[in-house]
DRENVEX-22123 format. One record per residue (C-alpha): residue number from 1; residue in three letters; x, y, z. Coordinates in steps of 0.5 Angstrom, whole numbers, plus 2048, in hexadecimal, padded with zeros to 3 digits. Example, Ala and Ser with C-alpha at 12.3 -4.5 7.8 and 13.67 -1.06 7.14 Angstrom:
residues 2
<1, ALA, <819, 7F7, 810>>
<2, SER, <81B, 7FE, 80E>>
***
This chain:
residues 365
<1, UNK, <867, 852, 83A>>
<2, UNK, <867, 855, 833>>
<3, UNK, <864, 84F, 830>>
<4, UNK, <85F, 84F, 834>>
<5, UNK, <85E, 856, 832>>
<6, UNK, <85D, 855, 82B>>
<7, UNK, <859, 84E, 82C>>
<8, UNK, <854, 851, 830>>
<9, UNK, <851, 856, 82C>>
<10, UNK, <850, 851, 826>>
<11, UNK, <84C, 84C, 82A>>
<12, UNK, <848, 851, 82D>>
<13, UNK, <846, 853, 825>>
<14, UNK, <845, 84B, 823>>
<15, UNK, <841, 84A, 829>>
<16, UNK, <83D, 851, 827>>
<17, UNK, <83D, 84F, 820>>
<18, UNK, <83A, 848, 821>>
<19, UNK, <833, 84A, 826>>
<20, UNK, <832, 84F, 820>>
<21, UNK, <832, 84B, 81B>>
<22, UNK, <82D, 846, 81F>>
<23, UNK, <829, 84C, 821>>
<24, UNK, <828, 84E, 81A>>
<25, UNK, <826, 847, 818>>
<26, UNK, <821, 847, 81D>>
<27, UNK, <81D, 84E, 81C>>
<28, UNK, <81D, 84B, 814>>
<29, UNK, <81A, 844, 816>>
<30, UNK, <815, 848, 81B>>
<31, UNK, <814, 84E, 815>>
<32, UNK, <811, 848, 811>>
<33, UNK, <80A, 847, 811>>
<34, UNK, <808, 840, 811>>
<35, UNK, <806, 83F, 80A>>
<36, UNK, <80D, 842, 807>>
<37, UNK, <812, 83D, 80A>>
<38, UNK, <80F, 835, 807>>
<39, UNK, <80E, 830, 80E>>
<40, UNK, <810, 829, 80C>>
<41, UNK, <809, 824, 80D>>
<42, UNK, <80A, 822, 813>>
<43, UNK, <80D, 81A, 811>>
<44, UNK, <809, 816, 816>>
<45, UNK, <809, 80F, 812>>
<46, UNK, <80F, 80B, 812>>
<47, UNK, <810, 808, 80C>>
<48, UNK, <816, 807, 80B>>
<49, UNK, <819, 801, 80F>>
<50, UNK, <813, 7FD, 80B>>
<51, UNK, <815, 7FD, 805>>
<52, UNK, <81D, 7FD, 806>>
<53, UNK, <81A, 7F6, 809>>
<54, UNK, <816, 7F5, 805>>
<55, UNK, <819, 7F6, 7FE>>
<56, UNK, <820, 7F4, 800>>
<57, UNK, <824, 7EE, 7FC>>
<58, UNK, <823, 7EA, 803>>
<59, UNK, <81D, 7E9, 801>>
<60, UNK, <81E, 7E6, 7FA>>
<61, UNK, <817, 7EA, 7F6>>
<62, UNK, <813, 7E7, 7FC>>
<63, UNK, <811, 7E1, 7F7>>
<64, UNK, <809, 7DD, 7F9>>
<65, UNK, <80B, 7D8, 7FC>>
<66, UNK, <812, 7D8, 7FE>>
<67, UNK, <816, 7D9, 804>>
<68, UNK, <817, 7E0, 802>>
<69, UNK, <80F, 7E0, 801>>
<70, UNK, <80E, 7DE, 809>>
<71, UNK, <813, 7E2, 80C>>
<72, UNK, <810, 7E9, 809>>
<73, UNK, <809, 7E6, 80C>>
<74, UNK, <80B, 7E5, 813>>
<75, UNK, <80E, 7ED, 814>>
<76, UNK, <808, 7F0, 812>>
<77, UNK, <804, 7EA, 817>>
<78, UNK, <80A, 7ED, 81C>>
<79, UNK, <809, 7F4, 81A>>
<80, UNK, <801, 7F4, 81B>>
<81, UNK, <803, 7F1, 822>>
<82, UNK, <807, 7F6, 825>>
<83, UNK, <802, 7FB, 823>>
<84, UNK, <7FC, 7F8, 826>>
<85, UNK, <7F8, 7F4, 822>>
<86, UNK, <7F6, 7ED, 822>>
<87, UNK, <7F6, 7E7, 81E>>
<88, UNK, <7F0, 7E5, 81B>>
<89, UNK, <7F1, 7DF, 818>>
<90, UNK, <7F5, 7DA, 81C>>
<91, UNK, <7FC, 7DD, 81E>>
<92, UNK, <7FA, 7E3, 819>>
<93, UNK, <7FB, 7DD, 812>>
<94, UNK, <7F6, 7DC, 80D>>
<95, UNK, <7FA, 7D6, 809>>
<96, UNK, <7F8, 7D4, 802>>
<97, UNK, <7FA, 7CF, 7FD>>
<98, UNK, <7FB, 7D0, 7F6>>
<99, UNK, <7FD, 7CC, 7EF>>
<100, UNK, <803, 7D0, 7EB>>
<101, UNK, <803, 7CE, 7E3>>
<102, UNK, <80A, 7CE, 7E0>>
<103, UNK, <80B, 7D5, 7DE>>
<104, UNK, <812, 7D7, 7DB>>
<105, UNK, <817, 7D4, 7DF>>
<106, UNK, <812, 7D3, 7E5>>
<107, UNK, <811, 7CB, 7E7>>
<108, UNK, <809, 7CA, 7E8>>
<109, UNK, <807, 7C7, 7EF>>
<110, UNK, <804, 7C9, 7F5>>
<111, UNK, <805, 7CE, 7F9>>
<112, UNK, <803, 7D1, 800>>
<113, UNK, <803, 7D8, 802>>
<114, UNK, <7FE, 7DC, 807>>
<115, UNK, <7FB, 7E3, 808>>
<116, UNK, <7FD, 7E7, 80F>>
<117, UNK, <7F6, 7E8, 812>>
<118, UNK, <7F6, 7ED, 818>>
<119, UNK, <7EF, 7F2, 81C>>
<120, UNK, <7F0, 7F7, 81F>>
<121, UNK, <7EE, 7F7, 827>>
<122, UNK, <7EA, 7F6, 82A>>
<123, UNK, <7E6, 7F4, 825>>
<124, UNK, <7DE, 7F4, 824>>
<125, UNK, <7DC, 7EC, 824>>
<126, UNK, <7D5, 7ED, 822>>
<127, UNK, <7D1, 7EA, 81D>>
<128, UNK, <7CF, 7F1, 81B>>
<129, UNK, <7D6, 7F3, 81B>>
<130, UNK, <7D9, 7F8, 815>>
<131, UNK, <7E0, 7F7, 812>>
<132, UNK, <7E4, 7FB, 80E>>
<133, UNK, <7EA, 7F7, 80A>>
<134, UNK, <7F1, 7FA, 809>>
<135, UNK, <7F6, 7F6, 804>>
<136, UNK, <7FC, 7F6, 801>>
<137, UNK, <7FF, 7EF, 7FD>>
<138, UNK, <806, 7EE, 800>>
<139, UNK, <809, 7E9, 7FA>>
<140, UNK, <80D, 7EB, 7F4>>
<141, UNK, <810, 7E7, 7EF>>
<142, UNK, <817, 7E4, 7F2>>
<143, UNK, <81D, 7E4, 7ED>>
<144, UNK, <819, 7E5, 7E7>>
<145, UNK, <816, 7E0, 7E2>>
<146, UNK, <80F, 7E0, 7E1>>
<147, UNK, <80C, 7E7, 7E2>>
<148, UNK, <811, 7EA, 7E0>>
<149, UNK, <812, 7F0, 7DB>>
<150, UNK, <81A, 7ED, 7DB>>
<151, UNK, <818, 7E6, 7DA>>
<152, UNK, <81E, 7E4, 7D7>>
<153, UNK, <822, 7E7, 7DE>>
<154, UNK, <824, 7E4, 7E4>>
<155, UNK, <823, 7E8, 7EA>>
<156, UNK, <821, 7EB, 7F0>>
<157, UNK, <81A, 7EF, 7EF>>
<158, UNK, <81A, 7F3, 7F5>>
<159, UNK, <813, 7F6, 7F4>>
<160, UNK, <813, 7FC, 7F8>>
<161, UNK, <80D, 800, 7F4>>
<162, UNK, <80A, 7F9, 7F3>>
<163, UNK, <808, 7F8, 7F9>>
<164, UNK, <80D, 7FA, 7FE>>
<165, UNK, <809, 801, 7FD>>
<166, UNK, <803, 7FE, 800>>
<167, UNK, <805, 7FA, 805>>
<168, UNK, <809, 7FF, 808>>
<169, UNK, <802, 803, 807>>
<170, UNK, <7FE, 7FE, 80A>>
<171, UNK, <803, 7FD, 810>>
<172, UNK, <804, 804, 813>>
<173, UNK, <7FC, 806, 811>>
<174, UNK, <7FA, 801, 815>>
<175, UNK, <7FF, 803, 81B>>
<176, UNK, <7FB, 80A, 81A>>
<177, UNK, <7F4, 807, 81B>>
<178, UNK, <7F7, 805, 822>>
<179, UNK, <7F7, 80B, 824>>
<180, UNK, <7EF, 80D, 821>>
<181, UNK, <7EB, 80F, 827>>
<182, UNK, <7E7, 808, 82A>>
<183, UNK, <7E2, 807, 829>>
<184, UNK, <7E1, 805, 822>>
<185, UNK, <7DC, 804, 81E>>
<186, UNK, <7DE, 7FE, 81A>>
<187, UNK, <7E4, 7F9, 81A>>
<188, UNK, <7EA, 7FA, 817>>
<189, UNK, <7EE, 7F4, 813>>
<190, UNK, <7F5, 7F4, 810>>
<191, UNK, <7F5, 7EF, 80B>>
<192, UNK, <7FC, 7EE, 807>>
<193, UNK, <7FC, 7E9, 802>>
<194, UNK, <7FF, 7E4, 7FF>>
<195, UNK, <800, 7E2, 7F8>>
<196, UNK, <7FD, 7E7, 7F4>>
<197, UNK, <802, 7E7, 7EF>>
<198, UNK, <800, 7E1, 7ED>>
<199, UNK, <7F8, 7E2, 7EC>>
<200, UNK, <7F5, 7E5, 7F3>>
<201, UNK, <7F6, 7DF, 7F6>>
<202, UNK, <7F6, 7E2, 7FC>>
<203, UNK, <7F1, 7E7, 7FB>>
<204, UNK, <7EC, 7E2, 7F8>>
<205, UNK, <7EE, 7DC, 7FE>>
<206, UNK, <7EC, 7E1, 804>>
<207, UNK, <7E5, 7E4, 801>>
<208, UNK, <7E3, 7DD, 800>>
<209, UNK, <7E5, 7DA, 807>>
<210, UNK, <7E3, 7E1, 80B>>
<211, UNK, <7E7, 7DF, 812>>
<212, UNK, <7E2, 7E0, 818>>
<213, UNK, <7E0, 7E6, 81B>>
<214, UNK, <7E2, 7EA, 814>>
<215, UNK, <7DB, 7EC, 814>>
<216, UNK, <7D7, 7F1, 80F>>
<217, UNK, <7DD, 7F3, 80B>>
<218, UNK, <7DA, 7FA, 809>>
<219, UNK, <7E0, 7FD, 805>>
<220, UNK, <7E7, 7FA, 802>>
<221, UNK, <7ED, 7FF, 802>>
<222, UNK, <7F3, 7FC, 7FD>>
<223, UNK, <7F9, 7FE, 7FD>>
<224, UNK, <7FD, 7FD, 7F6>>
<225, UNK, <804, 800, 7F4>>
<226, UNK, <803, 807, 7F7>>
<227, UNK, <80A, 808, 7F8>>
<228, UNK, <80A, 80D, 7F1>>
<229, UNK, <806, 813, 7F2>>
<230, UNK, <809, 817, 7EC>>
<231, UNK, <80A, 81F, 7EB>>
<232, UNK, <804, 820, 7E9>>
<233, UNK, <801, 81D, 7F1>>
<234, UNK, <7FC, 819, 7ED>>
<235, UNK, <7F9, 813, 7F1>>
<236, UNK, <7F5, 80E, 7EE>>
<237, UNK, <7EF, 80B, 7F2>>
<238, UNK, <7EB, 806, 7EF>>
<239, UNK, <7E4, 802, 7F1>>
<240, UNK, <7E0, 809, 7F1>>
<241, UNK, <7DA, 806, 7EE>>
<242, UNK, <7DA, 800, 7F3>>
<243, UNK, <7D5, 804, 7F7>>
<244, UNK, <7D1, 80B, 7F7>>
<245, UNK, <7D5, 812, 7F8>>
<246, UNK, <7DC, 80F, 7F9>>
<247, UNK, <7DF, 815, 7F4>>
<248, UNK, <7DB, 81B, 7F8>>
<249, UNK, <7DE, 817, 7FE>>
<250, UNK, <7E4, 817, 7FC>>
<251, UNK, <7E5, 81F, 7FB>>
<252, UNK, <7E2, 820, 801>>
<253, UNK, <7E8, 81E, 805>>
<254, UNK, <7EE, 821, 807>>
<255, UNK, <7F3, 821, 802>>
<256, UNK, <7F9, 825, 806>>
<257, UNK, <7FD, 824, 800>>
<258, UNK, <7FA, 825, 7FB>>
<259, UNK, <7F9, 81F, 7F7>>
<260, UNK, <7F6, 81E, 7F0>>
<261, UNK, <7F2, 819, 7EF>>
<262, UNK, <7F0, 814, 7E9>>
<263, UNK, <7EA, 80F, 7E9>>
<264, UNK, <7E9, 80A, 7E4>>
<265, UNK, <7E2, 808, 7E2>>
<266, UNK, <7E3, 801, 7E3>>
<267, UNK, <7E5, 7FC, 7E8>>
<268, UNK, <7EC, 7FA, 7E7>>
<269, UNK, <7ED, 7F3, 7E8>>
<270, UNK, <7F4, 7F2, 7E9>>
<271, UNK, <7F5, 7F3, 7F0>>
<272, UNK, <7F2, 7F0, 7F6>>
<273, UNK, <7EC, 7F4, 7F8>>
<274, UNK, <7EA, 7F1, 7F1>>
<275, UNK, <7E6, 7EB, 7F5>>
<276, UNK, <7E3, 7EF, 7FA>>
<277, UNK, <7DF, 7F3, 7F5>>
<278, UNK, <7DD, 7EC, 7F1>>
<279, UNK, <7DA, 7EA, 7F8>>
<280, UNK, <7D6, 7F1, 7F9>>
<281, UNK, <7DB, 7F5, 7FD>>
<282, UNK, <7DC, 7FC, 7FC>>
<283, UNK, <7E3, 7FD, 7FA>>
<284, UNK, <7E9, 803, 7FA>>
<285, UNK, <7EF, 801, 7F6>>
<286, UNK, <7F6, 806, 7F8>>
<287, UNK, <7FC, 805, 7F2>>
<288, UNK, <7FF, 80B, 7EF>>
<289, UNK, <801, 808, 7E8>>
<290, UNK, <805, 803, 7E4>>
<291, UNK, <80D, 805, 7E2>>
<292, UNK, <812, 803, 7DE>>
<293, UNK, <815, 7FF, 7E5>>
<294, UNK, <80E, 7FB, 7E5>>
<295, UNK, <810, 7F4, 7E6>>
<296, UNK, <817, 7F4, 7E5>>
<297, UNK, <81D, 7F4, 7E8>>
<298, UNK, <81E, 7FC, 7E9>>
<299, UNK, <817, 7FC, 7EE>>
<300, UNK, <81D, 7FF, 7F3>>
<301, UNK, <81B, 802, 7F9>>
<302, UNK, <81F, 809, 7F7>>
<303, UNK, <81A, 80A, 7F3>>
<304, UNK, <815, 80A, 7F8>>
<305, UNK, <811, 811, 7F9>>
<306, UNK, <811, 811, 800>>
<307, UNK, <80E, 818, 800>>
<308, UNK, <809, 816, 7FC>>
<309, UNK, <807, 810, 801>>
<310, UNK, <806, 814, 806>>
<311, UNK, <801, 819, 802>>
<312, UNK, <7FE, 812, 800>>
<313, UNK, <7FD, 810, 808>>
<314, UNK, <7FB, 818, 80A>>
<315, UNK, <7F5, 816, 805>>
<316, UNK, <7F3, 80F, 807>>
<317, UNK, <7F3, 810, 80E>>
<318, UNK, <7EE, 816, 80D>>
<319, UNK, <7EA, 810, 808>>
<320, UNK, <7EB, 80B, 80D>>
<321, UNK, <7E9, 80F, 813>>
<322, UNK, <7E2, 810, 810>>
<323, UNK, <7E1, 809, 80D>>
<324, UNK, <7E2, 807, 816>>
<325, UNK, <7DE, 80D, 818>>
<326, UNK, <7D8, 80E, 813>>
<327, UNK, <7D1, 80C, 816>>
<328, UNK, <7D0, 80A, 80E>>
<329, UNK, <7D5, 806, 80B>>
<330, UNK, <7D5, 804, 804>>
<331, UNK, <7CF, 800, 801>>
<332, UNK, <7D2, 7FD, 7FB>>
<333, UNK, <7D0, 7FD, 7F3>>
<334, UNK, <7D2, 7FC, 7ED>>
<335, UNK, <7D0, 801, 7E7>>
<336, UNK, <7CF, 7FF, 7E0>>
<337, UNK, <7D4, 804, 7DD>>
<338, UNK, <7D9, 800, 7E2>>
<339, UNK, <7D8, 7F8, 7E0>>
<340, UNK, <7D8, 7FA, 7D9>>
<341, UNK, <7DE, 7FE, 7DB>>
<342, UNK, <7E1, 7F9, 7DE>>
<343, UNK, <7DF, 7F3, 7D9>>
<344, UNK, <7E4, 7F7, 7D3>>
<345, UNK, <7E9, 7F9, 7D9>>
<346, UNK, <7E9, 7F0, 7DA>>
<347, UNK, <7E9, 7EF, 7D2>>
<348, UNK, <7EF, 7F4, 7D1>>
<349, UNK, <7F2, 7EF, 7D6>>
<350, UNK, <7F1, 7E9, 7D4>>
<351, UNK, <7F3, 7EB, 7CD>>
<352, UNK, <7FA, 7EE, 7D0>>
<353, UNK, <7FB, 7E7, 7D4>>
<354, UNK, <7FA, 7E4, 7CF>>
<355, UNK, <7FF, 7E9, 7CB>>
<356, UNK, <804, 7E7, 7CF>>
<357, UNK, <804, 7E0, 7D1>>
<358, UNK, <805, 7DF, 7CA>>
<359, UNK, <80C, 7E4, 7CA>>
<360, UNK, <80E, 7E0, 7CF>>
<361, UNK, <80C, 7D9, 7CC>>
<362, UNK, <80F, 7DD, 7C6>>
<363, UNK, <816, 7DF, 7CB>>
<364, UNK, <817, 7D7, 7CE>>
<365, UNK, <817, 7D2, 7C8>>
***
């Protein structure tokens, strides 16, 4: 009874003292006003399980051509397929052949790969049906060797910025659009493509042979290494010469997260969206710069700036958005300023390839 007696009043305090602590917690939060306790964006792109999947050892640099190469293929058709959309070429495949030279320690031959072709539905089959692409290349460099800053290293080149980044992107921006209110105005094609790495083979193949139903193809949108948005926010959009009012556009949109922006005044073409321009499409190319990890071995997905992804996704949604909604798309043209532009930008180029293949005859004799 004793011990009775002097426990009880000490359970009583700890009792007292601990709803007064959650009291006082709760009047401070509540006190605060909505702009004095920072809210967390709210994350609703789920990035993550693609690129640990994508930029894993298990798929050996995702290499064109390979074993690795087709495995990388079928998650992003099985991907699309789970959240709706249907395959535009035969099984969602757009195969291609290609002939590989000898290229350091690469054999020459011939090679298969495929680009992943998938609509949204439904999906307008008219002959005057209007069509906004999205695109993202899948292949890296494999275990290294040509392509590679370490040429004279044997390992696995993950590739996580380049381009596990903007497939990632591509998956679960495409994923957003099935929840776009129907209908649209135009289709919408998730295109990712094979074989970049090697010269836009992919990319070149599949404006070359447009699969049916593609239709008008008004806009290109490319997603290339966006997985490295620094501190400053900067966000690198190419292609605003390829159609009239595309850098007021773009500071038009919502911009939740304030993004900074740089717009080259030529068209790179390095990257995928480079064909569409050459055939007369509008185009927007994605990327937020190179990096000391640019093809090599260290493109890990450690280094991978998921909150910057998703600034990148809040902002290329609102883009897409309008690109399937507005009653006027994109009308192509070609600026002066940019041919010339892009004329020195292709010299600059070729005078580096030529700098390099040089390097590395100069590293294998």
């Amino acid at each position: 009874m004793q011990i009775y007696k002097k426990i009880l009043p000490l359970t009583l305090f700890s009792c007292i003292m601990k709803h007064f602590f959650v009291i006082v917690l709760w009047g401070f939060f509540n006190s605060c006003t909505p702009g004095s306790v920072p809210l967390l964006p709210a994350q609703d792109y789920d990035f993550s399980p693609h690129l640990h999947y994508l930029a894993s050892d298990s798929l050996q640099g995702r290499l064109a051509g390979s074993r690795y190469d087709s495995l990388t293929a079928v998650y992003i058709r099985n991907t699309l397929l789970h959240c709706g959309y249907a395959p535009l070429c035969e099984e969602g495949w757009q195969p291609f052949e290609y002939k590989v030279a000898k290229r350091g320690s690469n054999k020459p031959g011939t090679r298969f790969s495929r680009n992943v072709v998938m609509i949204s539905t439904p999906y307008d089959t008219s002959a005057c049906a209007e069509t906004v692409v999205l695109g993202a290349h899948f292949d890296h460099l494999g275990l290294g060797g040509w392509g590679s800053r370490r040429a004279d290293t044997a390992a696995v080149h993950n590739g996580a910025d380049d381009n596990a980044s903007g497939v990632a992107m591509l998956l679960e921006l495409a994923k957003k659009i099935t929840q776009y209110p129907a209908p649209l105005k135009r289709n919408v094609v998730i295109v990712a493509f094979g074989a970049e790495e090697l010269g836009l083979i992919g990319s070149n193949h599949f404006v070359r042979n447009l699969p049916p139903h593609s239709g008008k193809i008004v806009l290109m949108i490319n997603f290339d290494m966006v997985g490295r948005l620094d501190t400053l926010r900067r966000l690198e959009i190419g292609g605003l010469t390829s159609f009239a009012g595309a850098d007021s556009l773009l500071y038009t949109l919502p911009n939740p997260d304030s993004l900074t922006f740089f717009f080259p005044s030529h068209i790179k073409r390095n990257s995928d969206h480079a064909p569409f321009y050459a055939a007369g499409i509008p185009v927007l190319f994605f990327h937020t710069g190179l990096h000391a990890d640019y093809h090599t071995p260290d493109d890990d997905v450690d280094k991978i700036n998921l909150s910057g992804m998703h600034a990148i996704a809040h902002f290329a949604d609102s883009l897409i958005r309008w690109a399937v909604t507005t009653e006027k798309p994109p009308v192509f043209q070609q600026t002066d300023i940019a041919r010339k532009s892009s004329l020195l930008y292709e010299r600059v180029e070729h005078i580096l390839k030529v700098f390099d293949r040089k390097h590395l005859i100069s590293q294998t004799i």
